[in-house]
C-alpha positions in Angstrom: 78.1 112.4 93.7 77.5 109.7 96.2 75.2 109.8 98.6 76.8 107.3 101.1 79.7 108.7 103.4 81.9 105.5 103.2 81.4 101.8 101.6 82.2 98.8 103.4 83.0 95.5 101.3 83.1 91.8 102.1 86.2 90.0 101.3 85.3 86.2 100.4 83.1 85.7 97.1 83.1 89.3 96.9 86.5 91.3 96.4 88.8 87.7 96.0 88.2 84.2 95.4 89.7 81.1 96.4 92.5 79.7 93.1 93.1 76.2 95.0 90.0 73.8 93.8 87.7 72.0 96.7 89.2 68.8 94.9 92.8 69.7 95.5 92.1 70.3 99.1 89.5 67.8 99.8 91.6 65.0 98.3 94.8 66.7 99.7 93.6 66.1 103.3 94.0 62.0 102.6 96.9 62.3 100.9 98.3 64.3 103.9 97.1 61.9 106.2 98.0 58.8 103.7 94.6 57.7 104.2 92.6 55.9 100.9 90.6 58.5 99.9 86.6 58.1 100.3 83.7 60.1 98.7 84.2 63.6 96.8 84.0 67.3 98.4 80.5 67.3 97.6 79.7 64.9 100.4 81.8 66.6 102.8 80.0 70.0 102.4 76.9 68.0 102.9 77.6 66.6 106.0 79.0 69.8 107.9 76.5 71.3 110.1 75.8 75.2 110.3 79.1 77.4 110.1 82.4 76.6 111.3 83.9 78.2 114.1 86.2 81.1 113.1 89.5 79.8 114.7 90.1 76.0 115.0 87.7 74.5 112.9 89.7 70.9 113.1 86.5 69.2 115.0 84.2 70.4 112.7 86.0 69.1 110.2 86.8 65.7 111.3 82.8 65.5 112.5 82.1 65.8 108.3 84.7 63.1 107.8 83.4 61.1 110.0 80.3 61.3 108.2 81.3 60.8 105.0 83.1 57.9 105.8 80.4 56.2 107.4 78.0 56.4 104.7 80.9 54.1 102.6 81.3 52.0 105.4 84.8 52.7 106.3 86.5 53.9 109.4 88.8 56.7 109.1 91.5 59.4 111.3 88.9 61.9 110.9 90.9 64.0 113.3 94.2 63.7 111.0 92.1 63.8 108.1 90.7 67.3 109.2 94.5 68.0 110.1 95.2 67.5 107.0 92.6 69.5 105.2 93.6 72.4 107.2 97.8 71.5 106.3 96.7 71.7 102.4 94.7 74.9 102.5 96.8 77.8 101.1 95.3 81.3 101.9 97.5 83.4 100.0 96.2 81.4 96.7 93.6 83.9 96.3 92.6 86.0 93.1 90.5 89.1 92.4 87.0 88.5 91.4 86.7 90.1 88.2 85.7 93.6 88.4 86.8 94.2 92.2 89.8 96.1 91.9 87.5 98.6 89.6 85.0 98.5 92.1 87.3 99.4 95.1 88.9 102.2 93.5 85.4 104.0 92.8 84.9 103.6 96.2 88.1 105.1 97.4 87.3 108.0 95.0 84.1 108.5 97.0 85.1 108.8 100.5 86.8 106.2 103.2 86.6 102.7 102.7 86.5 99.6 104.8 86.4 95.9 105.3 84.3 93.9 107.1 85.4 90.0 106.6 83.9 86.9 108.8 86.8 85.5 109.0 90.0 85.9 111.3 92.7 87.8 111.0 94.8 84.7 111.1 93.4 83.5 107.5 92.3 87.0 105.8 95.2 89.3 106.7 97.5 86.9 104.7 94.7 87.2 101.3 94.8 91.2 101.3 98.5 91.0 101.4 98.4 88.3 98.7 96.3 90.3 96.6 98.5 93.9 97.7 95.9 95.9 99.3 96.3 95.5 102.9 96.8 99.4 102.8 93.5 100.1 100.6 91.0 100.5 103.3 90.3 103.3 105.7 89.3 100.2 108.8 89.5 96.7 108.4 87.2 93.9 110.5 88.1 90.7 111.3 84.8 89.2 112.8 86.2 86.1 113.5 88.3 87.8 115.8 85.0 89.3 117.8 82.5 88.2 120.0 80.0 88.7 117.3 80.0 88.0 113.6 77.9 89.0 110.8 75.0 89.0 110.9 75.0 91.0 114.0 75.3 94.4 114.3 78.4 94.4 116.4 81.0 94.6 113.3 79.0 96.6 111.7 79.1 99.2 114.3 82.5 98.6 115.1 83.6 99.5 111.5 81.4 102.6 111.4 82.5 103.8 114.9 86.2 103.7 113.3 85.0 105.8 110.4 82.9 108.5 112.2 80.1 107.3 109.6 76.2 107.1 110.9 74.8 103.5 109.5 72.2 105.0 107.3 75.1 107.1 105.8 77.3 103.9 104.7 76.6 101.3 102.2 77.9 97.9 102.4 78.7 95.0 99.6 78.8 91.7 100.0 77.5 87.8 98.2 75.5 86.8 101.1 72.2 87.1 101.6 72.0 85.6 105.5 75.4 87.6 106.3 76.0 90.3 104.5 72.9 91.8 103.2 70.6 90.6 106.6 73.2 91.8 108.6 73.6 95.5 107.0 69.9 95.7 107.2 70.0 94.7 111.1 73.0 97.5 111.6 70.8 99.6 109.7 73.5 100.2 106.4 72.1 99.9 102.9 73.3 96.8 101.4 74.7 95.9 97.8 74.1 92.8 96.8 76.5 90.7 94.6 74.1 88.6 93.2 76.3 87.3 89.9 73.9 85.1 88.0 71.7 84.6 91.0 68.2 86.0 90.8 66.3 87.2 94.1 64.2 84.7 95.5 61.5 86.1 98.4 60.4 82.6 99.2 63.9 81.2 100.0 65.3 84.3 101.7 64.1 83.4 105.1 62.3 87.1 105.4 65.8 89.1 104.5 64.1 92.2 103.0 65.4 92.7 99.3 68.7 94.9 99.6 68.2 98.4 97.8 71.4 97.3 94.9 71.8 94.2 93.5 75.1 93.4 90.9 75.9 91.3 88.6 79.3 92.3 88.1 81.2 93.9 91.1 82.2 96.8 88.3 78.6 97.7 88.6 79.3 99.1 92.2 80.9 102.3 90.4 77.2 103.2 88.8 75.8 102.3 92.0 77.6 105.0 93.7 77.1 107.8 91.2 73.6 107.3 90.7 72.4 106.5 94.0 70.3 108.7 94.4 68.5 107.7 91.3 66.5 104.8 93.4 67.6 101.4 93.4 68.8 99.0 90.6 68.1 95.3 89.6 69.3 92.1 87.5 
């Protein structure tokens, strides 16, 4: 048996993944806003700063395209270019991340089961519908659509007040170390981290305290939950 009360999962990198490629968008945005394209996706994720806002991210967009662009020495519609980015994004082209649908139903075997997503409800509802289980979990959170977003407590606590479940009682999964494993440590949850191929680094963790699981396949998370109370696993 289990000896956590409920599970908690991310969504992004974690249950689905994105199908559309950061070409097709990236190069989608100037053909949207018939602009000559400049530089690859690489460059644009290098020259955004920090994390986007959850709602309207169109200025921090067009910011990175500006960017871009002047290190080629052009001038661009950064604003329309960031429109357009946004226009070529397709949130419903999402797929499972192998594994995950195993992994959920061992969890829903266990005991109630939630969601605790960064993102708003405006861009995630639309992915658990694409994917058909916008009825598999017990309480869903959109963060994006809160004050507070992970890492803080707040969504955390407004997951488990839902459930009736005491933190140290729940576990939660997720790929991020700053957002998802930090911030189940800092609502006090155990944390399950879906590391992949990624090995645990202590020097480049920033002091996150090395979460109890680690996977390498989200169909571990079913071993993790039967033999919990063995101690905790690793790569």
């Amino acid at each position: 048996m289990s000896v956590f009360d409920a599970v908690l999962f991310d969504l992004d990198n974690t249950l689905c993944r994105g199908d559309q490629s950061a070409e097709t968008i990236y190069f989608g945005a100037f053909e949207w806003a018939d602009v000559d394209p400049v530089g690859s996706p690489s460059d644009l994720w290098g020259a955004l700063d920090g994390d986007p806002p959850p709602h309207d991210p169109t200025d921090y967009l067009a910011d990175g395209f500006e960017r871009v662009a002047a290190t080629h020495g052009v001038a661009v519609d950064a604003g329309r270019l960031a429109e357009g980015f946004l226009a070529t994004v397709d949130y419903r082209a999402v797929s499972f991340v192998p594994g995950a649908e195993r992994a959920l139903d061992a969890a829903r075997e266990h005991g109630p089961v939630g969601l605790l997503t960064n993102g708003p409800s405006s861009r995630q509802a639309v992915k658990l519908e694409a994917l058909g289980i916008q009825g598999a979990f017990d309480v869903v959170v959109y963060a994006g659509d809160l004050s507070r977003r992970k890492p803080f407590p707040e969504p955390f606590e407004a997951a488990l007040g839902t459930l009736g479940v005491q933190p140290g009682a729940a576990l939660y999964v997720g790929d991020s170390v700053e957002y998802d494993v930090a911030g189940a440590h800092r609502a006090g949850l155990h944390a399950a981290w879906f590391a992949g191929e990624t090995e645990w680094d202590a020097e480049t963790r920033g002091g996150v305290e090395r979460p109890a699981y680690v996977l390498e396949r989200m169909d571990d998370l079913p071993d993790v939950l039967d033999d919990a109370g063995a101690g905790p696993t690793s790569p």
